[in-house]
C-alpha positions as CSV (number, residue, x, y, z in Angstrom):
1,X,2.8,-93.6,32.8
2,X,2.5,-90.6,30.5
3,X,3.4,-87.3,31.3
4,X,0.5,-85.2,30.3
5,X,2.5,-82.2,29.4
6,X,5.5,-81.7,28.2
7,X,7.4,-79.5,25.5
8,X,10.0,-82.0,23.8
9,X,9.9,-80.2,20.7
10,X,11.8,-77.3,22.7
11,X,15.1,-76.5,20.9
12,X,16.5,-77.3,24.6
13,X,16.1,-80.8,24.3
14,X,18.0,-81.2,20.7
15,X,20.9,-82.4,21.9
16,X,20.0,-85.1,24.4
17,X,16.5,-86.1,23.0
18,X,17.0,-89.4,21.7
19,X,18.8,-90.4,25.1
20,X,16.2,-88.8,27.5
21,X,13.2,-90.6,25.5
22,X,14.5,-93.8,26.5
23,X,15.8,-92.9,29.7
24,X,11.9,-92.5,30.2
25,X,11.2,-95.6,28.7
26,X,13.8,-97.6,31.4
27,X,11.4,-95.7,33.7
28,X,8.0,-97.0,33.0
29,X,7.0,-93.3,31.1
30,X,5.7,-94.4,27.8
31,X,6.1,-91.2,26.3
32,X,4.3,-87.0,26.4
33,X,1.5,-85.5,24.9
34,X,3.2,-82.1,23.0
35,X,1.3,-79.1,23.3
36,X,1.1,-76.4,20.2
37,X,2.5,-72.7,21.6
38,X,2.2,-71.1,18.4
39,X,2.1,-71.7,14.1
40,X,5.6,-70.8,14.2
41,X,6.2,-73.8,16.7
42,X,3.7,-76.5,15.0
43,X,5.4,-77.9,12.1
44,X,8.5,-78.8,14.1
45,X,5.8,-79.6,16.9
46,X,4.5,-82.3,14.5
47,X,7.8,-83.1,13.2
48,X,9.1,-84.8,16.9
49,X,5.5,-86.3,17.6
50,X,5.8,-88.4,14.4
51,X,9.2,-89.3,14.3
52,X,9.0,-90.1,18.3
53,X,5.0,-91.5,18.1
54,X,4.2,-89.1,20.5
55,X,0.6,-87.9,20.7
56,X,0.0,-83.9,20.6
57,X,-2.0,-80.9,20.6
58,X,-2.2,-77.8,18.5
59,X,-2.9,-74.6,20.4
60,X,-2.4,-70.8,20.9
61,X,-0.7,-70.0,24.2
62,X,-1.8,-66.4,25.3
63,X,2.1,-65.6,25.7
64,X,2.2,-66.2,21.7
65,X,-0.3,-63.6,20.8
66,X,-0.5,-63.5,16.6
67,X,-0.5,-60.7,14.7
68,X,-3.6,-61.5,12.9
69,X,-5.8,-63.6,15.0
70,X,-8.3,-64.7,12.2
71,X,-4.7,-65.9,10.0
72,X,-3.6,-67.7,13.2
73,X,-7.4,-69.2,13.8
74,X,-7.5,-70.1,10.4
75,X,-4.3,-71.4,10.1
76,X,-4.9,-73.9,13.6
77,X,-8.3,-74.8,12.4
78,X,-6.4,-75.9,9.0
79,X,-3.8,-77.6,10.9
80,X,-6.5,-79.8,13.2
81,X,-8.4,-80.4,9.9
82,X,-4.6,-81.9,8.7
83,X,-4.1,-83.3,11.6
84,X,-7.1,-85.6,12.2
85,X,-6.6,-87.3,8.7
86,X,-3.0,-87.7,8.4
87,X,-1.2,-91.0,9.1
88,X,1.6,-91.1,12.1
89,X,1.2,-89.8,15.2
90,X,-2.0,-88.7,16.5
91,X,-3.6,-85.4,17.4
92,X,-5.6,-85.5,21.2
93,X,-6.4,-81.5,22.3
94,X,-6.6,-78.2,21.5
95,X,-4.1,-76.6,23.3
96,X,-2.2,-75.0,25.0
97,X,-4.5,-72.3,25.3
98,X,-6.1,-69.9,27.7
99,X,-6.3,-67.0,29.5
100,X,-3.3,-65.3,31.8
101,X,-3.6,-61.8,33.9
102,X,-0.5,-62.1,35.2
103,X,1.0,-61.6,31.6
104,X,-2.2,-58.9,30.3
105,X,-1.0,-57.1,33.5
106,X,2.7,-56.8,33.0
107,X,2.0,-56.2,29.0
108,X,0.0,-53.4,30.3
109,X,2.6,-52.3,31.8
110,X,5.1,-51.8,29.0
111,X,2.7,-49.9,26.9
112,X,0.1,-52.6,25.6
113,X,-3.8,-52.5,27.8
114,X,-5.4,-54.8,24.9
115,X,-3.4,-57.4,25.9
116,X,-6.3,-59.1,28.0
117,X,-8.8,-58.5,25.7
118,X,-6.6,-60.2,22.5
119,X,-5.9,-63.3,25.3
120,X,-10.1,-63.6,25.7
121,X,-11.1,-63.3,21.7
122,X,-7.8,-65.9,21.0
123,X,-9.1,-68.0,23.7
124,X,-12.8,-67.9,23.0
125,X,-11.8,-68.7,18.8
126,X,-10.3,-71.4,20.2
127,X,-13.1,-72.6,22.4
128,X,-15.3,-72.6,19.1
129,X,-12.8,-74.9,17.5
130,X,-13.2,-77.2,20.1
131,X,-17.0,-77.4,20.3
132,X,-16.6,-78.0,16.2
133,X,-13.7,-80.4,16.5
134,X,-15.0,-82.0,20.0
135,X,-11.6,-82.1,21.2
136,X,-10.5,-81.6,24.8
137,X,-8.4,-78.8,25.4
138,X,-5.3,-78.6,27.8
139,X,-5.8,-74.9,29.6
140,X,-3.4,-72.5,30.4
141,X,-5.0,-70.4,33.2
142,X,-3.3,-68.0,35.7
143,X,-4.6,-65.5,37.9
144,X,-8.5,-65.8,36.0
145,X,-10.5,-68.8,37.3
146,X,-13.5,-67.5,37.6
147,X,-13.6,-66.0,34.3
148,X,-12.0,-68.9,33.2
149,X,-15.2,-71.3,34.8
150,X,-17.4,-68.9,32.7
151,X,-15.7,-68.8,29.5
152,X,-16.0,-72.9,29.4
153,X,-19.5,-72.8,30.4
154,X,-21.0,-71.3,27.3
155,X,-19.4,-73.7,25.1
156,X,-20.8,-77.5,24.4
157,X,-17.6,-79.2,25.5
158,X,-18.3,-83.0,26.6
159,X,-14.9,-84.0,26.5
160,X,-13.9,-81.0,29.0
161,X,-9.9,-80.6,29.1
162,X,-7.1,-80.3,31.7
163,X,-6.5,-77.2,33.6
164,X,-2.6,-77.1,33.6
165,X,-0.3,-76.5,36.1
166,X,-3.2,-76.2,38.7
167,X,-2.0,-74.4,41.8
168,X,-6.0,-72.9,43.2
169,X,-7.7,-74.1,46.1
170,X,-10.0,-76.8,46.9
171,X,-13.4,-75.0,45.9
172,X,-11.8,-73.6,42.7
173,X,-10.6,-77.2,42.0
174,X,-14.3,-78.5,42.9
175,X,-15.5,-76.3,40.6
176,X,-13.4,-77.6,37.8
177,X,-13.9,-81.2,38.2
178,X,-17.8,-80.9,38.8
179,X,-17.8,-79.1,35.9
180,X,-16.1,-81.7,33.9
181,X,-12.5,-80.7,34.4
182,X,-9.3,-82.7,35.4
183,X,-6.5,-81.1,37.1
184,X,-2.8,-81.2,35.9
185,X,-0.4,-81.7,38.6
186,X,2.8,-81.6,38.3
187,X,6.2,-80.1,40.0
188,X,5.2,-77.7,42.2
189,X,3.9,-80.2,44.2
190,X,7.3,-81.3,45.6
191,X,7.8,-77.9,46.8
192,X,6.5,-78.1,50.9
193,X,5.2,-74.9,50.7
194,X,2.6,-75.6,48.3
195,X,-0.1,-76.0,50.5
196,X,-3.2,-75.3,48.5
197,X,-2.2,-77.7,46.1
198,X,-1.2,-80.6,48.4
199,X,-4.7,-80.2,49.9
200,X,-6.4,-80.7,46.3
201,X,-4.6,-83.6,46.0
202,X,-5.4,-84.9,49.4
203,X,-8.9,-84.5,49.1
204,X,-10.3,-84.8,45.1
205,X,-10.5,-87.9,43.8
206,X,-7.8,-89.3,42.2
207,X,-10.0,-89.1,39.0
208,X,-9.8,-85.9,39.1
209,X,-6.0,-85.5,38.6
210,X,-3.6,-85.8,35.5
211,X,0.3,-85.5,36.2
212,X,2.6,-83.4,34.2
213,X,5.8,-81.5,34.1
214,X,5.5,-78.8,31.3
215,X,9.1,-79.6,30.9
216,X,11.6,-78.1,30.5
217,X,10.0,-75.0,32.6
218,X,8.4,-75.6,36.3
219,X,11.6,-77.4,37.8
220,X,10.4,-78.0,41.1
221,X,12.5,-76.5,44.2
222,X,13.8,-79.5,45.2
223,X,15.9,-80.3,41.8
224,X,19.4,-79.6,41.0
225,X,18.8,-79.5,37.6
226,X,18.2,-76.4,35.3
227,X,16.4,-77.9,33.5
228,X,13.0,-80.1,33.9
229,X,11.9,-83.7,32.2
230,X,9.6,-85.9,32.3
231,X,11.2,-87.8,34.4
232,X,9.9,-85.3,37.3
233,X,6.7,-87.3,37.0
234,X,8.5,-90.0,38.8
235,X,8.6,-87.8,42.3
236,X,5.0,-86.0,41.6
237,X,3.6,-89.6,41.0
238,X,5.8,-90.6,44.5
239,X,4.5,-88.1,46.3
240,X,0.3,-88.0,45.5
241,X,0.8,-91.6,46.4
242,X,2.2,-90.7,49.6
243,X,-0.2,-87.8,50.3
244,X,-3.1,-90.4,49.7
245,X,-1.5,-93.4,51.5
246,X,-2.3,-95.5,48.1
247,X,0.8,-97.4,46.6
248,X,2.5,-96.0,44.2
249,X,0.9,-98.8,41.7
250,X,-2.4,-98.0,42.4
251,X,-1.9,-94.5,42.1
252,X,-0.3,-95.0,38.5
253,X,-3.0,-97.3,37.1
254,X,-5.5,-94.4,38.1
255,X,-3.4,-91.9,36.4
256,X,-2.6,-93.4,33.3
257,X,-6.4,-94.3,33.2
258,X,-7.5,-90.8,33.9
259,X,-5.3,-89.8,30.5
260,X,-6.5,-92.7,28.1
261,X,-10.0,-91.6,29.1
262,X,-9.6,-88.0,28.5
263,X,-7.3,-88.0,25.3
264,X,-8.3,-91.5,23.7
265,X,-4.7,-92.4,22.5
């Protein structure tokens, strides 16, 4: 298994990271793809992916809005060009990038309304890398699908992406997959209350599906922990097989397939 999303380059994880990568190990989860927040975060991003041989992704998450968005474009399309030839561990996605209204709104609200319209140029640069690069990209998206579905229609994308941390409906995860999409699950789907999301589970095809933790944020409801790991992907893997009435085998094989397929590692 590999968790399809998770932030072990955190400065939370410093102190127990050696241990926790081979507590996943004892547990069958080979490793995590990294995702890129920010520049700031890359170099210490790329840092943990070689020294660990985890694969990784540079991105611009629309929470980590630059200053100058053609120095930050430029710098991430210098870092992919970097990235792609260098030795050690290996670059899969763009990302994490995309689109949030629930952040443009409450940065509105303490004095910034071009917050939304910063998020869509960032995110739309970055679309342009990937058509260039033909990367996948691993997509942030909250509170936007519909504008999300158009933004990554104008843009020749054959290797589609992962919308992270899906939580939408059915039809808005129909759309996604018929449009070339997978769907990250990951957490949240422990929690009983998460109806929409246990349904899109229930009826997509497994094919459709990555799992994930975006550790160390999303701890699911039913963990005592402060903190999340990969390890939650043990439960969220648990559970879809249960949801489906597949073994827990079958349901792994799938999933591990889905993510060789999508980021060729």
């Amino acid at each position: 298994m590999l968790d399809s999303h998770a932030h072990l380059d955190f400065a939370v994880f410093d102190h127990d990271r050696d241990a926790l990568l081979a507590q996943m190990r004892q547990h069958g989860i080979s490793g995590c793809i990294l995702p890129g927040v920010s520049p700031a975060q890359w170099p210490m991003l790329r840092a943990i992916a070689n020294q660990y041989h985890l694969p990784f992704a540079l991105g611009i998450h629309p929470w980590y809005l630059p200053e100058s968005l053609d120095y930050a474009i430029t710098a991430l399309e210098q870092a992919l060009e970097q990235a792609q030839h260098a030795d050690g561990a290996k670059l899969v996605a763009i990302g994490e990038c995309g689109l949030d209204k629930l952040r443009a709104k409450r940065m509105a609200e303490q004095g910034e309304p071009q917050h939304w319209t910063y998020q869509l140029t960032l995110f739309e640069r970055q679309l342009q890398l990937a058509e260039r690069y033909q990367l996948p990209l691993i997509i942030h998206a909250v509170q936007c699908h519909g504008i999300m579905l158009e933004q990554l229609a104008k843009y020749d994308l054959p290797r589609g992406g992962v919308i992270h941390g899906f939580s939408g409906s059915v039809a808005i995860a129909q759309q996604y997959w018929h449009s070339g999409w997978r769907l990250g699950i990951g957490g949240l789907l422990l929690n009983p209350q998460a109806k929409k999301l246990r349904a899109v589970v229930e009826q997509l095809p497994l094919a459709a599906l990555l799992v994930e933790t975006d550790a160390p944020d999303m701890t699911p409801v039913t963990s005592d922990e402060p903190r999340n790991t990969p390890l939650t992907i043990l439960a969220v893997v648990a559970e879809i097989a249960r949801l489906r009435k597949l073994s827990v085998v079958q349901v792994t094989e799938q999933l591990s397939k889905n993510a060789v397929q999508l980021f060729d590692y």
